[in-house]
Backbone as XML, in Angstrom:
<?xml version="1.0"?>
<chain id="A" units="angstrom">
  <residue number="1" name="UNK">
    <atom name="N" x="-66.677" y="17.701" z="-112.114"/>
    <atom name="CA" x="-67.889" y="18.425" z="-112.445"/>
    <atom name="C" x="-67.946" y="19.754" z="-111.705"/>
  </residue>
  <residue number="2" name="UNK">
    <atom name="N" x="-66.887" y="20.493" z="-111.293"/>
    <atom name="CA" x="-66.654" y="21.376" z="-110.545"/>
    <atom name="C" x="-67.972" y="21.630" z="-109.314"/>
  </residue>
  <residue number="3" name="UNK">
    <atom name="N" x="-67.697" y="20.556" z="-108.562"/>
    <atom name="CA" x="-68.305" y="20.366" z="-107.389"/>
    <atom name="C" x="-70.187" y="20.475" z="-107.496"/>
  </residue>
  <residue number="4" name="UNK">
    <atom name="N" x="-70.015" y="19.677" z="-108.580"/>
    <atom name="CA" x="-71.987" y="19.865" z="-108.894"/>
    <atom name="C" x="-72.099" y="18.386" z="-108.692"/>
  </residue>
  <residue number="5" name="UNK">
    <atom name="N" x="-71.361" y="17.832" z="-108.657"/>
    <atom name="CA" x="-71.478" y="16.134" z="-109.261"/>
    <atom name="C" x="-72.471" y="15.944" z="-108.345"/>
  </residue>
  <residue number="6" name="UNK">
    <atom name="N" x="-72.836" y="16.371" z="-107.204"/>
    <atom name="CA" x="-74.041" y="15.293" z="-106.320"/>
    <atom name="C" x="-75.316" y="16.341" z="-107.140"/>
  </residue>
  <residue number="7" name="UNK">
    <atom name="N" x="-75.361" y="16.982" z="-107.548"/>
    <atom name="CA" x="-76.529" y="17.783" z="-108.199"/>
    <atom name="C" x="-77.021" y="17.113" z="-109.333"/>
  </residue>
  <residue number="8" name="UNK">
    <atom name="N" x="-75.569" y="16.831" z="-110.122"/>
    <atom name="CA" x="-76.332" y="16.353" z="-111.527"/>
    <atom name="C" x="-76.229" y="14.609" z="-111.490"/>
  </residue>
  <residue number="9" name="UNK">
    <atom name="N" x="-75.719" y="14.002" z="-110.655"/>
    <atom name="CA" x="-76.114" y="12.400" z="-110.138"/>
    <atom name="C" x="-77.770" y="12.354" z="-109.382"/>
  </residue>
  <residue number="10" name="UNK">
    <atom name="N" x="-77.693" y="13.346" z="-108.834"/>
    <atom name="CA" x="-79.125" y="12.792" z="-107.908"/>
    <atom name="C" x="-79.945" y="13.168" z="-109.452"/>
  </residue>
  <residue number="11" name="UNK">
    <atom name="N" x="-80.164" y="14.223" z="-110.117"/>
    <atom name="CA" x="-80.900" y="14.404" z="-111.207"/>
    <atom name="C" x="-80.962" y="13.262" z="-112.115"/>
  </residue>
  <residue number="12" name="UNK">
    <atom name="N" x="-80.010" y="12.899" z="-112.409"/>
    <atom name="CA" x="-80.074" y="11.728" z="-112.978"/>
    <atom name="C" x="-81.030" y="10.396" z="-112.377"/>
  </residue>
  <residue number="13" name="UNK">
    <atom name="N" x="-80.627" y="10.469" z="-111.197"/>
    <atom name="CA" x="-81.125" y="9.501" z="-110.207"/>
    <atom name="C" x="-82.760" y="9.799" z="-110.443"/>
  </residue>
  <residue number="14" name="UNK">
    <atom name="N" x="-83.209" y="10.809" z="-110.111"/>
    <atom name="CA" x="-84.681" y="11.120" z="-109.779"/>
    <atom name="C" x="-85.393" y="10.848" z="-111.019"/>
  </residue>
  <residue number="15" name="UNK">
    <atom name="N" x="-84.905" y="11.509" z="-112.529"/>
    <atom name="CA" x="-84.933" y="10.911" z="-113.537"/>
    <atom name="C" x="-85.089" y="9.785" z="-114.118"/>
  </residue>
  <residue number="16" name="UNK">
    <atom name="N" x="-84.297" y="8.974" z="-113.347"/>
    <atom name="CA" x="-84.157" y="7.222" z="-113.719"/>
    <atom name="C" x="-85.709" y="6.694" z="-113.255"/>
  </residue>
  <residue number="17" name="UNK">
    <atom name="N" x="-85.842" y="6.849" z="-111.860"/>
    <atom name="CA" x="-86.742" y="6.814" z="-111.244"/>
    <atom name="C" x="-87.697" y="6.702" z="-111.281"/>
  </residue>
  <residue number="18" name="UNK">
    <atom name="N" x="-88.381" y="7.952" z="-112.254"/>
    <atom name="CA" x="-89.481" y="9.138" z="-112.789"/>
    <atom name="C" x="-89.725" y="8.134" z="-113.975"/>
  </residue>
  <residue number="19" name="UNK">
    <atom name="N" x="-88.459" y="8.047" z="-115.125"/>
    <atom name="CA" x="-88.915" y="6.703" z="-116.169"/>
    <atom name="C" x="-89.357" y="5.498" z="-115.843"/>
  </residue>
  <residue number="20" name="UNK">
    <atom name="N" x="-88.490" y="4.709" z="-114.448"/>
    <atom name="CA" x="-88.992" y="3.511" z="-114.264"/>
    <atom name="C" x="-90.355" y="3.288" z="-114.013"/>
  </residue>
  <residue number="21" name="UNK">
    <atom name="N" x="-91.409" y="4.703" z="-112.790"/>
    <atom name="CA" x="-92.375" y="4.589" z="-112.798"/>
    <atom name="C" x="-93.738" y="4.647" z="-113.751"/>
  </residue>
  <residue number="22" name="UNK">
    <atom name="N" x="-92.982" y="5.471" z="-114.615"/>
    <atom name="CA" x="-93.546" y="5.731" z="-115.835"/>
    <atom name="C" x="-93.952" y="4.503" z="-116.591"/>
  </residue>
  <residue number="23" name="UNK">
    <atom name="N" x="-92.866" y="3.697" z="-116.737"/>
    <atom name="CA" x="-93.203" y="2.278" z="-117.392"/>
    <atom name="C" x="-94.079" y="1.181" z="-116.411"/>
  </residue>
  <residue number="24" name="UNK">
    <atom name="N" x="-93.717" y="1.399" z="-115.662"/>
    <atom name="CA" x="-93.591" y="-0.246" z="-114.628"/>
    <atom name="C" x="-95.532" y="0.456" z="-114.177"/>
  </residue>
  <residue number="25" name="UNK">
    <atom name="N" x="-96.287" y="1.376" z="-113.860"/>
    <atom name="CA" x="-97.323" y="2.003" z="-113.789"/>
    <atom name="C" x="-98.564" y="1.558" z="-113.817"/>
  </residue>
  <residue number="26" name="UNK">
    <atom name="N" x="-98.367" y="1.515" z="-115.372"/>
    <atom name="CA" x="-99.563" y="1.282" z="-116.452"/>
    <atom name="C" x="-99.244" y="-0.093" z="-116.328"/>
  </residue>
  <residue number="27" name="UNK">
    <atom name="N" x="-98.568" y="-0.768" z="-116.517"/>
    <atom name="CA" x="-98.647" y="-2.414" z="-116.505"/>
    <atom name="C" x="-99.283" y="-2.693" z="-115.137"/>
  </residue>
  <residue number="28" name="UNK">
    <atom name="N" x="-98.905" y="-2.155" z="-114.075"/>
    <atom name="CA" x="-99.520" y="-3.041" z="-112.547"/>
    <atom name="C" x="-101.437" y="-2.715" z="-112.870"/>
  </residue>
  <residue number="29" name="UNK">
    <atom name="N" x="-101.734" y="-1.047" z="-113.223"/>
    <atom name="CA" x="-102.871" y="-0.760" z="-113.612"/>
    <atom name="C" x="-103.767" y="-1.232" z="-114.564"/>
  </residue>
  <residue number="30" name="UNK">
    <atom name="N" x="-103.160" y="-1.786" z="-115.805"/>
    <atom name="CA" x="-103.136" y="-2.982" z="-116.931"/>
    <atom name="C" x="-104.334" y="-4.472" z="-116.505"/>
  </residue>
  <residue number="31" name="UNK">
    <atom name="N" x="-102.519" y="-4.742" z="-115.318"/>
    <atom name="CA" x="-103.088" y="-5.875" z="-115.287"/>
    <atom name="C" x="-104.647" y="-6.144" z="-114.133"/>
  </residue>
  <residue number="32" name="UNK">
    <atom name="N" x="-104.734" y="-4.936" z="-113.002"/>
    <atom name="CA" x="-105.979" y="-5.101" z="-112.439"/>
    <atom name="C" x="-107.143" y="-4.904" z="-113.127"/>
  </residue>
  <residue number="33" name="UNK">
    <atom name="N" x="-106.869" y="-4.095" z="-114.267"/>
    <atom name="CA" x="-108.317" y="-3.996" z="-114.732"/>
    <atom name="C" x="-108.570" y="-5.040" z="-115.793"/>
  </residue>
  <residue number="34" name="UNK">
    <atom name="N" x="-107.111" y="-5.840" z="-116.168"/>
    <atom name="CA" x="-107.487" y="-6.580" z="-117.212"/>
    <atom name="C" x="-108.253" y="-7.921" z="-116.591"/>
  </residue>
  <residue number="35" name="UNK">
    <atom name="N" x="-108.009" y="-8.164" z="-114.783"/>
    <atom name="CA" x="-108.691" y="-9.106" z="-114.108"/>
    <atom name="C" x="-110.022" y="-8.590" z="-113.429"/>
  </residue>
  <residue number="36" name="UNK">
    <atom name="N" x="-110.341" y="-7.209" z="-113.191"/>
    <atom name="CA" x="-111.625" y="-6.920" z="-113.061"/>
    <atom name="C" x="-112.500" y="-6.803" z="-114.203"/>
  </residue>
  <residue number="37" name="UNK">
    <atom name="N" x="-112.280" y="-7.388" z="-115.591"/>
    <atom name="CA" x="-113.004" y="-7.123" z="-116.647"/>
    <atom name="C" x="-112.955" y="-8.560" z="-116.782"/>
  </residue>
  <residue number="38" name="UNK">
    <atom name="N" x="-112.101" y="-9.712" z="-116.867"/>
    <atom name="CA" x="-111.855" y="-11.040" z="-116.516"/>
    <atom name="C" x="-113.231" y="-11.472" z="-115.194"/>
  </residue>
  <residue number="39" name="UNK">
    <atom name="N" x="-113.668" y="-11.217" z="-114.408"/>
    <atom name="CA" x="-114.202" y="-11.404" z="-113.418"/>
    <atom name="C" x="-115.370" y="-10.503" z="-113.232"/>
  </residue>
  <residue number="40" name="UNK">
    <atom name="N" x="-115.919" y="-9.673" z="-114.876"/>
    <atom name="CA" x="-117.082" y="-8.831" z="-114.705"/>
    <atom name="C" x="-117.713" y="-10.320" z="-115.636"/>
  </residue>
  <residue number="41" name="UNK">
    <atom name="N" x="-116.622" y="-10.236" z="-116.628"/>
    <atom name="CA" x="-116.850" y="-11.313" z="-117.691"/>
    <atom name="C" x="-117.636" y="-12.719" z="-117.093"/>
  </residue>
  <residue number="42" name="UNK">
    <atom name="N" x="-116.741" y="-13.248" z="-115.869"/>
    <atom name="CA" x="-117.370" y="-14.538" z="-115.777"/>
    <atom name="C" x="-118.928" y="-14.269" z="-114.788"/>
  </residue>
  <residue number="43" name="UNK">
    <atom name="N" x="-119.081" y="-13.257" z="-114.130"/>
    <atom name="CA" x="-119.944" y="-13.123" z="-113.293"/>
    <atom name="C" x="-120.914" y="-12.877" z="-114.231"/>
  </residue>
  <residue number="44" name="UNK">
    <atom name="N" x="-121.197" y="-12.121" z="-115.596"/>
    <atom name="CA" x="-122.253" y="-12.263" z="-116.494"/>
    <atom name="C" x="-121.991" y="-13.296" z="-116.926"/>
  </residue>
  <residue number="45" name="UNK">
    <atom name="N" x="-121.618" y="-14.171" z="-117.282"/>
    <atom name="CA" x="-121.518" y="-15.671" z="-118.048"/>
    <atom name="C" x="-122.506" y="-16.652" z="-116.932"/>
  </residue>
  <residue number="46" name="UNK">
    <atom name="N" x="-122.180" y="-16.523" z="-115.659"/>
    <atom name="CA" x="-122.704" y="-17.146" z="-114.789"/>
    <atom name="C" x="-124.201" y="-16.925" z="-115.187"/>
  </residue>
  <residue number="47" name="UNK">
    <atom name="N" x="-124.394" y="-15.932" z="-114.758"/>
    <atom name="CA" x="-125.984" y="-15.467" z="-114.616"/>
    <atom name="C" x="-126.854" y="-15.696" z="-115.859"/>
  </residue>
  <residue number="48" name="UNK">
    <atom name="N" x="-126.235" y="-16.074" z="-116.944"/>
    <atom name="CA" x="-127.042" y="-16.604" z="-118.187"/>
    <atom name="C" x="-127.443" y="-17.720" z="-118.097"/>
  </residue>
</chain>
């Protein structure tokens, strides 16, 4: 790669990275609100 190779590996790298957080994100964020809406849910159920 005429001496770029650690330039365009780490890019790659940071890249990889940048997608994994991208995905993996919204699911951890997903799932807390899908249990604080789970647990708004039963706390009005209670009170009826």
């Amino acid at each position: 790669m005429g001496g770029y190779g650690v330039y365009v590996w780490s890019a790659y790298a940071i890249w990889l990275a940048v997608m994994i957080i991208n995905v993996v994100q919204p699911a951890i964020k997903s799932r807390g609100t899908l249990k604080r809406l789970a647990r708004s849910i039963n706390q009005r159920a209670k009170q009826t």
